[in-house]
N, C-alpha and C positions, 0 to 999 in steps of 0.2 A: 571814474565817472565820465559821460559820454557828455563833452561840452562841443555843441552843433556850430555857435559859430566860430570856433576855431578851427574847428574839422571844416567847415566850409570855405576858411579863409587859406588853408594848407591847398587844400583842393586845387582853389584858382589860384593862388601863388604859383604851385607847381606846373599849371598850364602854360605859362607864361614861354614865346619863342618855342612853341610845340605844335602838335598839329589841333592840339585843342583850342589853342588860340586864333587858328587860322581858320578852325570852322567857326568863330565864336562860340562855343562850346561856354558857357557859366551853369556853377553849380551854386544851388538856390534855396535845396532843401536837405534835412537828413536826421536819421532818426537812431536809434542800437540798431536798425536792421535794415535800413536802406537809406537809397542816395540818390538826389533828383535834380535834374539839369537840364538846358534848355540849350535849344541852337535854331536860330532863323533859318526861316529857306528864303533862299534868293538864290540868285544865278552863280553864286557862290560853291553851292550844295547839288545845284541842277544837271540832269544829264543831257543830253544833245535833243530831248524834247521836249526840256522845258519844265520835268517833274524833278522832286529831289530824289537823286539817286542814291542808287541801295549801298553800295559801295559809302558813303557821306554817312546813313543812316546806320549801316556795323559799326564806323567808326563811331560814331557818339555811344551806340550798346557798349562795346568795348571799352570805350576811354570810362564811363561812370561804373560799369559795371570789376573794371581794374580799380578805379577810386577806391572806390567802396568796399574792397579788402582789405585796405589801411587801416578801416577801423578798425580790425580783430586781428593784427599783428605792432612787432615795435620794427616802424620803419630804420632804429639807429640798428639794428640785430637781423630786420628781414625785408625780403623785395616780394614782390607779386609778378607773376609773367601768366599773360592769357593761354592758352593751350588750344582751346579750343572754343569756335564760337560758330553759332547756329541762329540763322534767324527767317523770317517770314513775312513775305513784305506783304500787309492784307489790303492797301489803301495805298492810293498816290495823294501828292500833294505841291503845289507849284508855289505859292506863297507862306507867309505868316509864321507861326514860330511850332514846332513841335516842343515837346516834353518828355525826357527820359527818367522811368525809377526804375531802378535796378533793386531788386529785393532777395534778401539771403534765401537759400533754397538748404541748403546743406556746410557747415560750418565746422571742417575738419581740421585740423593739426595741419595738413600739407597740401589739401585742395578744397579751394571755396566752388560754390556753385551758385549762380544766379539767374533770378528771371527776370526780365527785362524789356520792360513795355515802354512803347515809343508811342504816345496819343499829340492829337492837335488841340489847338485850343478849347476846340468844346468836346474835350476827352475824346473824341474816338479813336478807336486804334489803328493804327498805323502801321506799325511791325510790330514782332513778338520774335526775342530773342532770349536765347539761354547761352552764358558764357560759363567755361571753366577757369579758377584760376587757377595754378600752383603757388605757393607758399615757399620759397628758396631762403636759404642762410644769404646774408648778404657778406658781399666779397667785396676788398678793396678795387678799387678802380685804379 
């Protein structure tokens, strides 16, 4: 049984001293089938004109859209690794806070597929990305 704010609280635990943390990257929402998170733009995110760059913008698709595979494997038995990521930036944005949910697309045994919409505060879309994951045996370290 899918308990949200435990799965939300793993989430950001795990950000913690990573590049999620660095973006402020927080995870806020989730559901059996997706997973939603927020990162401010400031000059933080910003590229040398002032907007948030796109490069700032994969990594938040990425980092919730890799989350969000957790929930349909056992992190003590499997890891997730992105493979592949696709995105489309439709909108610039220089301030304020975007919003990312990454939604299941496809839910196999060894590759997840996600859609992953970046909006601002009053929903408009921002980018539109689709990530691969892979599904790996997890290995000692």
């Amino acid at each position: 049984m899918f308990n949200k704010e435990k799965f939300l609280a793993l989430c950001n635990e795990w950000s913690k001293n990573t590049l999620m943390e660095t973006l402020e990257i927080e995870y806020i929402d989730a559901g059996e089938d997706f997973l939603k998170a927020r990162m401010p733009v400031n000059s933080r995110v910003h590229q040398p004109m002032g907007l948030l760059h796109g490069g700032a913008t994969v990594a938040l698709a990425e980092s919730v859209g890799s989350a969000a595979s957790l929930m349909f494997i056992n992190p003590e038995k499997q890891e997730v690794r992105g493979i592949e990521i696709s995105a489309n930036h439709l909108r610039s944005k220089r301030e304020g806070t975007v919003f990312c949910t990454a939604k299941i697309i496809h839910k196999g045994a060894s590759i997840h597929l996600w859609e992953i919409k970046i909006v601002d505060e009053n929903d408009k879309l921002i980018s539109l990305c689709k990530l691969s994951n892979m599904v790996l045996s997890r290995r000692d370290r």
